[in-house]
C-alpha positions in Angstrom: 5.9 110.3 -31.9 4.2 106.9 -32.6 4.2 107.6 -36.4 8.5 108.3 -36.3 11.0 105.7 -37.0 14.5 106.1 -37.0 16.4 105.2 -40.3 20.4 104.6 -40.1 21.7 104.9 -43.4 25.2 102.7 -44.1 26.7 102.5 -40.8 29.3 99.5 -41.7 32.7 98.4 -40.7 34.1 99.3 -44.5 32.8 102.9 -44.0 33.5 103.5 -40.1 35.6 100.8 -38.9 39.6 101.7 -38.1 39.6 98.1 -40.0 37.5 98.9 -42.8 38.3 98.9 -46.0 38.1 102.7 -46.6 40.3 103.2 -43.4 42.7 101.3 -44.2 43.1 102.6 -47.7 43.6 105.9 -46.2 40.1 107.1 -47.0 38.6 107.3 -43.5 36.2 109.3 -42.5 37.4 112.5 -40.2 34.7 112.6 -37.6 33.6 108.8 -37.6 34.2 108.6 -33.8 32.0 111.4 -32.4 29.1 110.4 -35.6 29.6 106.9 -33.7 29.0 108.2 -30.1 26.0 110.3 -31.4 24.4 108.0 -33.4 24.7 105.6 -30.3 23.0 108.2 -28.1 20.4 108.6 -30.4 19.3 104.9 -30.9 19.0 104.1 -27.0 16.8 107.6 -27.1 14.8 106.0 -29.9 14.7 102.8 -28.7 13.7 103.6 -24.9 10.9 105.9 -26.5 9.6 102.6 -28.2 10.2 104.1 -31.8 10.8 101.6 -34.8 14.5 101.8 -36.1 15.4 100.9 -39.6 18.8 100.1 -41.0 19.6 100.3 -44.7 23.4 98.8 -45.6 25.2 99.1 -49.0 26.1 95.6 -50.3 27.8 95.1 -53.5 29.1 92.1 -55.5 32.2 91.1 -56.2 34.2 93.9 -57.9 30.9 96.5 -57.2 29.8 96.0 -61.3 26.2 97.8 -59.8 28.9 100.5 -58.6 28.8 103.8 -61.4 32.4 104.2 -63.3 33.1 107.3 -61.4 32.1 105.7 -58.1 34.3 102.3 -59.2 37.2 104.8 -59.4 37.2 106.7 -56.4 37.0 103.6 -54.8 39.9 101.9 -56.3 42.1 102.5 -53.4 39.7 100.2 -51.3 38.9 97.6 -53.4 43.0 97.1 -53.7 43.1 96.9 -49.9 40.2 95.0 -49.9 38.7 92.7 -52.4 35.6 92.8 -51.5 34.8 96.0 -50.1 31.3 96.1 -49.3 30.4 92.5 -50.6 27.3 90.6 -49.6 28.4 88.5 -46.4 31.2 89.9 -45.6 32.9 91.8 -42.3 33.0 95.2 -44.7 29.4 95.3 -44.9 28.4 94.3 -41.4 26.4 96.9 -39.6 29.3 98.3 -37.0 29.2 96.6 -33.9 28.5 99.6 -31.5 25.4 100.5 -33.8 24.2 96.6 -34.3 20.7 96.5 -35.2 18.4 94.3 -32.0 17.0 91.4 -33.2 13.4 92.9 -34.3 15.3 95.7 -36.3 14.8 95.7 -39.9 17.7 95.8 -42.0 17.6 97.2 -45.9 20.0 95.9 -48.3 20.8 98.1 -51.2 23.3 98.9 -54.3 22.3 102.3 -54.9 22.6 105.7 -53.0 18.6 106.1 -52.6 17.6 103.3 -49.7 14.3 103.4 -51.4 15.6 102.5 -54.8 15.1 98.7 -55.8 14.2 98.1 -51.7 11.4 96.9 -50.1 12.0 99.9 -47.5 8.7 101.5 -48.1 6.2 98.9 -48.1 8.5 98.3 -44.3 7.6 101.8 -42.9 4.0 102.1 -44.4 3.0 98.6 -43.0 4.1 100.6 -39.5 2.1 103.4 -40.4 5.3 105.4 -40.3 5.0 109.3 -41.5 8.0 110.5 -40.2 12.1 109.9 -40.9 14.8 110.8 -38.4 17.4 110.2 -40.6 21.6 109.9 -39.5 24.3 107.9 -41.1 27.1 108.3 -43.9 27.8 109.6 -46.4 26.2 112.7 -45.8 25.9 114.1 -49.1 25.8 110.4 -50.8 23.1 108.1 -49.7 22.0 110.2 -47.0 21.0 113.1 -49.0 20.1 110.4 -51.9 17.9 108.6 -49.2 16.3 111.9 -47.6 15.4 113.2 -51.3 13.7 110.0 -52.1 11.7 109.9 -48.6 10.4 113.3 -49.4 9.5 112.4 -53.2 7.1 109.6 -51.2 5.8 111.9 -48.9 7.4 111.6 -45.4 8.1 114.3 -43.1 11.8 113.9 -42.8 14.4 115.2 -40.3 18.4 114.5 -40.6 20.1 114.5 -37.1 23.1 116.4 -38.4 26.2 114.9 -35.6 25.1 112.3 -36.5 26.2 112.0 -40.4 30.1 112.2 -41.5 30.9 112.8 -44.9 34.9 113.7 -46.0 35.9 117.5 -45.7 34.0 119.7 -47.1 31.1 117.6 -48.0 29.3 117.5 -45.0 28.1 121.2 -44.4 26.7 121.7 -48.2 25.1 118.7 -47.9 23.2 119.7 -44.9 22.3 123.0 -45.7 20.9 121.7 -49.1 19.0 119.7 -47.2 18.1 122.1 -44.4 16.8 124.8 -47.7 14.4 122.5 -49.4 14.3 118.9 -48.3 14.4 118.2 -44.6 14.5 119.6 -40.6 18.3 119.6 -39.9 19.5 119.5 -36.1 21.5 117.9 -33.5 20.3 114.7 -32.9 18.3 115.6 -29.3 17.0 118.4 -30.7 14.8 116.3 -32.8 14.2 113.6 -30.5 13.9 115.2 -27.0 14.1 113.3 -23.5 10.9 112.9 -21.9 11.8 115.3 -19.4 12.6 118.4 -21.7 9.2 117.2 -23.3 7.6 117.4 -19.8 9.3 120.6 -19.1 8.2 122.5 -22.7 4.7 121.9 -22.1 
């Protein structure tokens, strides 16, 4: 396990949050609560197995001008709720509470789906000697599958802890069986990060 790192794609108040600015332009994700509780799970697994985590979090400017037309649209209904949705600095964009990165955690900035697009996220795992991804965050078929696609194009082995992604109806199952076929390992969470005990118990 010591070449794994955990990478926790976009887990903000504007995407999870009951406050964000997605919930509270009626845009909230379905299943953010038990993505929450499993992704919590799954960094004190990580972290008690000494494993590296990475964060990446989507930051945008005022307005989102490095957003895509179609993606400025669909998100209308947030940036009239909330200004600045996703802005550098602000609460929107802060890594939710529950999942806060500790204070040697590396956090990614980005403006684009891919993590490793425009990122210094690379050079951050190589200089760890990191081979291997255990990927969970939101959305599942945005900038996780966007993020997993790239991590494979630069040769990690990657894995996607499936509970531990949301993504709106209907997004969330294609995503991960895409992903499953041709990119990545897909499984719950402890699956792909067992307790030492199951390990013990295996061998």
């Amino acid at each position: 396990m010591s070449t794994t790192a955990v990478l926790v794609v976009d887990m903000q108040n504007g995407f999870l949050h009951p406050e964000g600015s997605l919930a509270r332009a009626g845009m909230g994700l379905p299943d953010a609560e038990p993505v929450i509780r499993a992704t919590e799970a799954l960094l004190a697994r990580a972290r008690g197995a000494g494993l590296p985590v990475f964060y990446s979090r989507h930051v945008i400017s005022a307005g989102g001008p490095e957003m895509s037309p179609r993606w400025r649209a669909a998100a209308a209904p947030a940036f009239a709720v909330e200004p600045r949705m996703l802005s550098h600095g602000s609460w929107d964009a802060r890594i939710l509470d529950r999942l806060a990165p500790a204070a040697d955690e590396v956090v990614i900035d980005k403006n684009r789906y891919d993590a490793f697009l425009y990122t210094g996220l690379e050079d951050a795992l190589r200089a760890l000697g990191v081979e291997r991804l255990l990927v969970a965050g939101v959305l599942t078929n945005v900038c996780v599958e966007s993020t997993v696609r790239g991590a494979l194009e630069r040769r990690f082995e990657v894995a996607v802890a499936g509970d531990a992604t949301a993504a709106y109806e209907g997004f969330r199952a294609p995503s991960l069986a895409a992903m499953s076929a041709l990119f990545a390992t897909v499984a719950p969470w402890s699956e792909l990060l067992p307790s030492p005990d199951a390990e013990r118990t295996m061998a």
